[in-house]
N, C-alpha and C positions, 0 to 999 in steps of 0.2 A: 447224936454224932454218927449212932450206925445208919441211919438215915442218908444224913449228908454224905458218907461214903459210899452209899449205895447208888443214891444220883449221881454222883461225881463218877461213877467204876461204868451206870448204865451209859452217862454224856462222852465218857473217853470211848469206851465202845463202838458206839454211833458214828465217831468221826475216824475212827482207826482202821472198822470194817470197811472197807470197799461196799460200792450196793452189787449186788449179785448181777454180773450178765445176763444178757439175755439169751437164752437157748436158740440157737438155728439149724432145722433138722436138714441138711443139702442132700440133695435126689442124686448128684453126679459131681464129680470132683471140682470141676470148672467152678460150678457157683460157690462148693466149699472155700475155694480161694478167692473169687469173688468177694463173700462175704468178709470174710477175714481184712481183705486190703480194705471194703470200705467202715468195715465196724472195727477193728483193731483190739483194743483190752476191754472194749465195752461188749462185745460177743462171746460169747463159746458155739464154736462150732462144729459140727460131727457132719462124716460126711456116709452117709450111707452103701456108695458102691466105691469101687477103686478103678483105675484105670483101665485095669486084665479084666473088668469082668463087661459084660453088654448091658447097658441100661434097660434095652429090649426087655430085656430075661431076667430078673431079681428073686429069690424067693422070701418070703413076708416072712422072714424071721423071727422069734419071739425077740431076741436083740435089739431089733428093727423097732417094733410094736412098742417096748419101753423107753425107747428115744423118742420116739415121735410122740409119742403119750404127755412128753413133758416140754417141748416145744416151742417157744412162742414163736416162731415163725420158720414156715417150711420153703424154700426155695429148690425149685423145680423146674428141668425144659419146657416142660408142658407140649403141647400140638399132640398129646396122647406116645411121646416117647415110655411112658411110665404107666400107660395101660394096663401091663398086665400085670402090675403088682401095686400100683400105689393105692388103686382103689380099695383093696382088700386091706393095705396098710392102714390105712385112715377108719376104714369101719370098726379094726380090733383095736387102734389106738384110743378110740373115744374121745378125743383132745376137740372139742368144738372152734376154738380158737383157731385150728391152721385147714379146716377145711373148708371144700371150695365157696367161692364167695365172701369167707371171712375176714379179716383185716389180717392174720398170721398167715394168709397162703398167698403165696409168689408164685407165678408162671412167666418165666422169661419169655416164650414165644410170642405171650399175648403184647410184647409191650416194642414188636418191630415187626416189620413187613416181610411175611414170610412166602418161602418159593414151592414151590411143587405144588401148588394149592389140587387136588384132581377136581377134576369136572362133572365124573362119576365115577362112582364105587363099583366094585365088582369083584369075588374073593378071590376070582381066578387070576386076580389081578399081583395077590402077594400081599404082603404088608403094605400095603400104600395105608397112609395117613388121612384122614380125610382134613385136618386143620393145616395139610402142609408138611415139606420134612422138617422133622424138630432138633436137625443140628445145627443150633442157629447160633453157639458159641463159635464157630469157627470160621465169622466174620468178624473182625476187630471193631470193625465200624459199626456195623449192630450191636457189640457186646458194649462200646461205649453208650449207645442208648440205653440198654438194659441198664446198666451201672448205675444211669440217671435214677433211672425207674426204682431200681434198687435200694437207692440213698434216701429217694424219697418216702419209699414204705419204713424206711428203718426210724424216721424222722417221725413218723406218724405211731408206730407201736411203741416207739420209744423216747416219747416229747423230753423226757426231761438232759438227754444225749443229742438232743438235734442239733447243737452246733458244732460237738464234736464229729459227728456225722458228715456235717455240711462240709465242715473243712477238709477231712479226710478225702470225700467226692473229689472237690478244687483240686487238691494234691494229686488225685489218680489221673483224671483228669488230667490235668497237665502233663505228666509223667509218659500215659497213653498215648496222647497226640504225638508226643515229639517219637515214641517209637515206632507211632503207626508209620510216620512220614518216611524214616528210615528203612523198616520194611517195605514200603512201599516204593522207595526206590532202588533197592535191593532186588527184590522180584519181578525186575523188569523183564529181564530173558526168559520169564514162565506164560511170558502173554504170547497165546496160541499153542501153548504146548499140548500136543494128544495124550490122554493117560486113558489107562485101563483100573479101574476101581473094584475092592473086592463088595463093599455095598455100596449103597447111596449116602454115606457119610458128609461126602465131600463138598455137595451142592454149594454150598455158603461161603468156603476157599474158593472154589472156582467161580466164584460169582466176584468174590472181591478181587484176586489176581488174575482170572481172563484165560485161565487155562480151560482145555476142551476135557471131559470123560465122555467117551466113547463109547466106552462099555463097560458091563461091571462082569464078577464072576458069577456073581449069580445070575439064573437064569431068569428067575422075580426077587424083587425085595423078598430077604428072610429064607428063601429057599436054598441050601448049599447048591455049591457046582457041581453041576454031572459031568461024567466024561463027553458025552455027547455038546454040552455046550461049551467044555473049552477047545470041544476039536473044532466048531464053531470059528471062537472066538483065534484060532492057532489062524485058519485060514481067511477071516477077515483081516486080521493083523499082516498078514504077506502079502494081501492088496495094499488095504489104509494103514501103517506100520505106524504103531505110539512109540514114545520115549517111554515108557514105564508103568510100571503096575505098581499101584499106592495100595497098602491096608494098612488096620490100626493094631496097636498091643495086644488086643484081646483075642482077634479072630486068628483063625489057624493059616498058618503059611501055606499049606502045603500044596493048593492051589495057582495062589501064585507063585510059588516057583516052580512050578513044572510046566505054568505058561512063560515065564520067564526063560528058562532051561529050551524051548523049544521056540522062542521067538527072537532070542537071542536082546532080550530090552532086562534092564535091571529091574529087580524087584525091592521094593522101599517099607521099611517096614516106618510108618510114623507115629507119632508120640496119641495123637488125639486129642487128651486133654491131659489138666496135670498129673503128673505123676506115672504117664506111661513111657519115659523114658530116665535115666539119669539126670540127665539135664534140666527135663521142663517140669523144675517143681515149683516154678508158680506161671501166674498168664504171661509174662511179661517171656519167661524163658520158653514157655511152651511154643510162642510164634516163633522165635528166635531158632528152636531146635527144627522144626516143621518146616521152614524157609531153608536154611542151609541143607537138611536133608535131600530133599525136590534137588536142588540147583547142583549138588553132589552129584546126581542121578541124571544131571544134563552134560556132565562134565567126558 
């Protein structure tokens, strides 16, 4: 009898426990919520930086090193945004599953057609990328490819979830398009607008909506502003005059407003990805907040 209560207590068990999610260690906010819309209760996901901080820049935390350690699958920009710390992250984590080449490592960049590709390197050149700029969330249109790509890899590490997967996709999917359209006709009055950019963030907005950056504050990729280049940038602007100087949550104003303050153009501070504003705490708000912010700054 204590037998058969034992099988019966192991069989209730079995079917009562839920199976354990699957770990996804996300490089930058955007694919944390990514992940999340397309894996839903079948994921746990952690997301490693927040919005205020620069993906650029991270320090390999020991924090960091015990998440990733447990992992099964790590999604990442990739085009080398995460140079300078994911490499180091992955060699203390030991986790062979998420790294590169593996079935657990996701690089978003790899899986759409990316801009700024250089033609040649050169240090004096700044941070330039040599796989391209890797801020390739902030094309909607690209990020719905990624998604694909996305859904796909989840389906593959985690067969025996791949329809709840599938369908989640269909569901975003759908949901996407009808808001891309909307945005997209929305942002009609941004096509040819001149802005002034504090880095090269932007490339992938302004590829999708038609707006022009000009110029940025910095003087190269990664290099802060000098006085000498915003006084530059003061007197190209009284020739070629922009509507506005765009940066993100993280980076310091202080720049742009003093080219603001002396060009007489508003200064925009926008969200970037989720969670750098009130508003955009998931993708779907974060265009929503990005789009009326800009058209704010036309007004």
């Amino acid at each position: 009898m204590k037998k058969l209560q034992g099988l019966l207590a192991t069989l209730l068990l079995a079917v009562t426990v839920p199976a354990a999610a699957l770990n996804v260690f996300a490089c930058e906010p955007e694919w944390a919520a990514l992940a999340r819309e397309l894996g839903g209760d079948k994921v746990e996901v952690f997301a490693a930086t927040t919005a205020f901080q620069d993906p650029h820049r991270i320090e390999a935390r020991p924090s960091l090193i015990a998440k990733l350690r447990r992992a099964d699958l790590l999604v990442c920009s990739g085009a080398e945004l995460e140079i300078g710390w994911l490499p180091m992250l992955l060699r203390q984590a030991g986790n062979g599953t998420v790294q590169p080449g593996r079935p657990g490592h996701f690089e978003a960049a790899q899986h759409i057609e990316r801009l700024e590709i250089p033609t040649e390197l050169d240090r004096s050149m700044g941070d330039v990328h040599a796989s391209g700029n890797p801020h390739v969330h902030l094309d909607p249109r690209r990020l719905a490819t990624i998604a694909q790509a996305l859904s796909a890899k989840l389906r593959d590490i985690d067969p025996g979830h791949a329809d709840d997967y599938a369908a989640r996709q269909a569901a975003f999917a759908q949901r996407w398009q009808q808001a891309l359209a909307g945005w997209e006709q929305k942002a009609q009055p941004l096509r040819g607008v001149r802005l002034v950019a504090h880095h090269k963030d932007w490339v992938y907005l302004a590829d999708w909506l038609g707006f022009e950056v000009v110029a940025t504050l910095e003087p190269k990729p990664g290099l802060p502003a000098s006085a000498g280049h915003l006084a530059a940038l003061k007197a190209q602007l009284q020739q070629q005059p922009a509507r506005m100087v765009i940066r993100t949550a993280y980076q310091d104003g202080q720049a742009a407003q003093w080219l603001s303050a002396q060009s007489g153009i508003p200064a925009v501070e926008l969200p970037y990805t989720v969670g750098g504003s009130e508003r955009a705490a998931d993708l779907f708000a974060l265009f929503d907040d990005t789009l009326d912010r800009l058209l704010a700054a036309l007004r």
